[in-house]
Every structure is written in C-alpha cells, then in structure tokens.
C-alpha positions as CSV (number, residue, x, y, z in Angstrom):
1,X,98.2,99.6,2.6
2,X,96.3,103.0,3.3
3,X,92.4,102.7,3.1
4,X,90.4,105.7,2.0
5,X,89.7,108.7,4.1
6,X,87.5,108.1,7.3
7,X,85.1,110.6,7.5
8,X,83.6,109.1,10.6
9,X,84.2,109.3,14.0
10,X,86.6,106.9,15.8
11,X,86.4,105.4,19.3
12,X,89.9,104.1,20.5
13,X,89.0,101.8,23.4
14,X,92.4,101.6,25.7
15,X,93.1,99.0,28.6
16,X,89.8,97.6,28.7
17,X,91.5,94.5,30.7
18,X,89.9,91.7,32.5
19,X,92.1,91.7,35.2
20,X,91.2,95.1,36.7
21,X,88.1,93.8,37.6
22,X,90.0,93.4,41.5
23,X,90.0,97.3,41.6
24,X,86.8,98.6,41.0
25,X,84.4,97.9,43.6
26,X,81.4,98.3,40.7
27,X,82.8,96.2,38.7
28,X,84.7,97.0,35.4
29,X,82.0,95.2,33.5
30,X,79.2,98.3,34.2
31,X,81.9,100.8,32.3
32,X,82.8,98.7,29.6
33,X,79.2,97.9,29.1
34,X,78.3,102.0,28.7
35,X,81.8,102.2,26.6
36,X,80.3,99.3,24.4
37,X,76.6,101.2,24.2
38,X,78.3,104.5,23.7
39,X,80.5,103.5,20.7
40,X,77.3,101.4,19.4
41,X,74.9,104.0,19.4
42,X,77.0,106.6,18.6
43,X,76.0,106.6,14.5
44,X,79.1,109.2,13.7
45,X,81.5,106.8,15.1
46,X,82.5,104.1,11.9
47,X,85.9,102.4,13.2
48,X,86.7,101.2,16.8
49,X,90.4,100.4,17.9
50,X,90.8,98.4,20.4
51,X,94.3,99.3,22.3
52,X,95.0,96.7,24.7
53,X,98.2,97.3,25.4
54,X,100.7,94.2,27.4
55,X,98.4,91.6,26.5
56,X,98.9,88.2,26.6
57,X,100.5,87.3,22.9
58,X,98.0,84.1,22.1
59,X,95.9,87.3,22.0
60,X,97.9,89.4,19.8
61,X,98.3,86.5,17.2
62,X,94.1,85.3,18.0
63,X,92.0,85.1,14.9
64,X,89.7,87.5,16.5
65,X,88.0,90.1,14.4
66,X,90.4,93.6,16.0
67,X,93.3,91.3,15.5
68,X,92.4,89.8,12.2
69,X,91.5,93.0,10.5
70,X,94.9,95.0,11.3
71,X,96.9,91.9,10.1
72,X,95.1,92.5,7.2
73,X,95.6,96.5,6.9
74,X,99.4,96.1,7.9
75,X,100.5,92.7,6.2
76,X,101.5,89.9,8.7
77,X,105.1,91.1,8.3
78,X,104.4,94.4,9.9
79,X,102.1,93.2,12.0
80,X,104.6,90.4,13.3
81,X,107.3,92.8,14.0
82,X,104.9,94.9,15.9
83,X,103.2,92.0,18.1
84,X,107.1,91.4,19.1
85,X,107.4,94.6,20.2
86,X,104.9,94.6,22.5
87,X,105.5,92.0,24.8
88,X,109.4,91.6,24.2
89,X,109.9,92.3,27.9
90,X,107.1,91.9,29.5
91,X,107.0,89.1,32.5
92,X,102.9,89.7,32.9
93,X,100.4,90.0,30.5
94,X,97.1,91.4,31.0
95,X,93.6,90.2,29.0
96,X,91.2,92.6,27.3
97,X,87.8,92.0,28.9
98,X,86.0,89.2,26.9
99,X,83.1,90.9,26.5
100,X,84.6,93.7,24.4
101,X,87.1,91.3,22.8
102,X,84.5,89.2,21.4
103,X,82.3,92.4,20.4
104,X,81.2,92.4,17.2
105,X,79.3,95.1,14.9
106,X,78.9,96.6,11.4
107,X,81.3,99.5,12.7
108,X,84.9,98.5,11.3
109,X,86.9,97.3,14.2
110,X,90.8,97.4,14.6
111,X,93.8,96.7,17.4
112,X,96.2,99.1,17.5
113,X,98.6,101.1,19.0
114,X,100.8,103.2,17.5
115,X,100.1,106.7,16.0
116,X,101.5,105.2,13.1
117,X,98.8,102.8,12.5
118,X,96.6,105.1,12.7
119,X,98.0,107.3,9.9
120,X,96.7,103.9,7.8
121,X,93.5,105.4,8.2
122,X,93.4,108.8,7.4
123,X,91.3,109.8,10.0
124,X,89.2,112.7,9.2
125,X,86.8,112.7,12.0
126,X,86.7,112.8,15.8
127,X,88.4,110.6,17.7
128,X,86.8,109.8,21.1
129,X,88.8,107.9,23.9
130,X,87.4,105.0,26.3
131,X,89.0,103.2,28.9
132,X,90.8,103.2,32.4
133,X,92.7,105.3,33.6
134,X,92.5,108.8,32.4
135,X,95.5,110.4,34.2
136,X,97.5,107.4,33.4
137,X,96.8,105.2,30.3
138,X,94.3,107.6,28.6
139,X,96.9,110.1,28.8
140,X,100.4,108.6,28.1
141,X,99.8,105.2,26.0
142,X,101.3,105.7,22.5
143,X,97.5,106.0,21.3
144,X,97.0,108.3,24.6
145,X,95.9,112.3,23.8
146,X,99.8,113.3,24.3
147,X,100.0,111.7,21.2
148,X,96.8,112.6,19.5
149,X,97.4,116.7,19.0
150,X,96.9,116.6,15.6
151,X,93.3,114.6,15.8
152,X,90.1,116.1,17.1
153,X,90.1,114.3,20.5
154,X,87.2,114.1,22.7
155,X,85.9,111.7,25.6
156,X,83.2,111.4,27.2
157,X,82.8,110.9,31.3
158,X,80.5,107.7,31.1
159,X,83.4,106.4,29.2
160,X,86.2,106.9,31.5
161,X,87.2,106.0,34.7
162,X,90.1,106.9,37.1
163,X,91.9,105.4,40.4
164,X,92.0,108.4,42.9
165,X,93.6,106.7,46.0
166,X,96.0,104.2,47.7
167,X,93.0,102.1,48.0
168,X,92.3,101.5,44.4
169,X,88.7,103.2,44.7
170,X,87.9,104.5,41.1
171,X,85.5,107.1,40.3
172,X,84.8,108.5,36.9
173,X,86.7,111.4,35.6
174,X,84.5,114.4,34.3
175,X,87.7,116.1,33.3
176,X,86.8,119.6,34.9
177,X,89.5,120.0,36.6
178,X,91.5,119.2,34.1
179,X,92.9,122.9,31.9
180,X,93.6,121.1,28.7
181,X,90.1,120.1,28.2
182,X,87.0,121.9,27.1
183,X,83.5,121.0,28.2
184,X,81.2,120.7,25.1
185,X,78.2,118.9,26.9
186,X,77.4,117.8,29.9
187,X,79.4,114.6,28.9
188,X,81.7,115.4,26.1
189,X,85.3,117.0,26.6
190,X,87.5,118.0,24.0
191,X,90.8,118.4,24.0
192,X,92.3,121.6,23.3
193,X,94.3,122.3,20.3
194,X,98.2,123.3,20.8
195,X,98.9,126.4,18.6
C-alpha cells in the first residue's frame, strides 16, 4: 500500500539508542532532546522515521505508535518478514531511547529501514537526518545518505553527533570538512547531488 505523495519534509531519526548513553560524557539525552525539538518545531517536516536499527525484537513487534503504523503501511506479512531480517543474527540488541520511542505528535511517525519503505511514501520533500554517528551510522545504514542520492538530504549540526577518538569522546559534526556537503546555514548541510 502506497499513500499519497508527501509534500512535506521528513526527518529520519537513526540509532537513537539507550545504551549509548556510556559514551557521551553529556549525556545522549541533551541531543536527542534538540533532535526531538528540532523535528517538532520544524512546521515543513510531516513524517518522522524512526530507524533503530539491531533492536531488541519485543521492540520491533511493540504496539508502539513507529511500530504500529508501518505494520499498517506494509501489511503484517511484510512487515514480519522484515522484523526477521533484522535481528536474524544478531547476539545483542540495542534499545531506542525511551524518550523518543514513546514520542508522540500530530506529525505521522514511522520505523523503518529500507529505502524500499520509503518508496511507500513517495517522498517529495527534504529529508533531514538525526542521530549518532555521522561517519558511521548516518552515513552507511540502509536509510544512511549513501543510500539517499536520489532525495534532497540535509542535516542539521544540533542534530548529529560523532565519536572522534579511542576514548569514546563525542563532539558534534558540523560537516565542514566534509566535500560532499554543502553549507546552507549556519546549521543546515545538504548533501550534494551525484550527476
């Protein structure tokens, strides 16, 4: 089932876990919480995806609203085939922080991740990326901007943050060093188009 055309903006919100919270000496909470006002206050953005990826699967199959909604855009078939997939082999499971999982809002909320999924809703607009880390998850997660050429991608810095060392200190990525980005703002990168 394909909905109509988003014309809005949408925030994919990826690795938002609770267990990171051992790794960033500010606490993960203080970035999720500006990842939660940004995609709150953000009026263009309509649809957040939450993109936990190696989560536990009592969260997977949860009643929860992300959760409950794609069940309902895929059918429980597909979406049962795909919850299999994702922790076939896993030994570990992470947990998306409970403040964002139990997040609710009048902005239509989904968990994904697969570009395929997201073909289910046409996506017109923007699509901004949250979440830790940029180098790593941000970048190379199926719903990572590798994958995203053919979307407007953006991110912006309050919204991101990366592990620069051996001893897990995190600071957050402005992306200016980065070539495949383009400053828009003071805050808001884009990615460039590939010709």
């Amino acid at each position: 089932m394909n909905v109509s055309p988003l014309k809005n903006d949408v925030a994919i919100l990826i690795d938002c876990w609770t267990n990171i919270d051992s790794w960033i000496e500010d606490g993960s909470e203080k970035l999720f919480d500006r990842i939660l006002d940004f995609v709150e206050n953000t009026e263009s953005i309509g649809t957040i995806i939450l993109a936990s990826y190696d989560c536990d699967p009592r969260e997977y199959r949860s009643n929860d609203i992300w959760y409950e909604n794609t069940r309902n855009l895929l059918g429980s078939e597909i979406y049962n085939q795909k919850c299999k997939e994702q922790f076939e082999f896993r030994k570990e499971y992470n947990t998306t922080y409970s403040k964002i999982l139990n997040y609710h809002t009048s902005k239509q909320q989904y968990a994904m991740h697969y570009p395929w999924e997201l073909d289910k809703l046409n996506i017109l607009g923007k699509i901004y990326l949250c979440g830790i880390t940029f180098s790593d998850c941000l970048k190379n997660r199926p719903l990572g901007w590798k994958s995203l050429k053919n979307y407007e991608v953006y991110v912006n810095k309050n919204c991101v943050a990366e592990v620069e060392n051996v001893n897990n200190e995190v600071t957050y990525h402005d992306a200016s060093f980065d070539d495949e980005w383009i400053q828009m703002n003071h805050d808001t990168w884009k990615l460039k188009k590939v010709l």
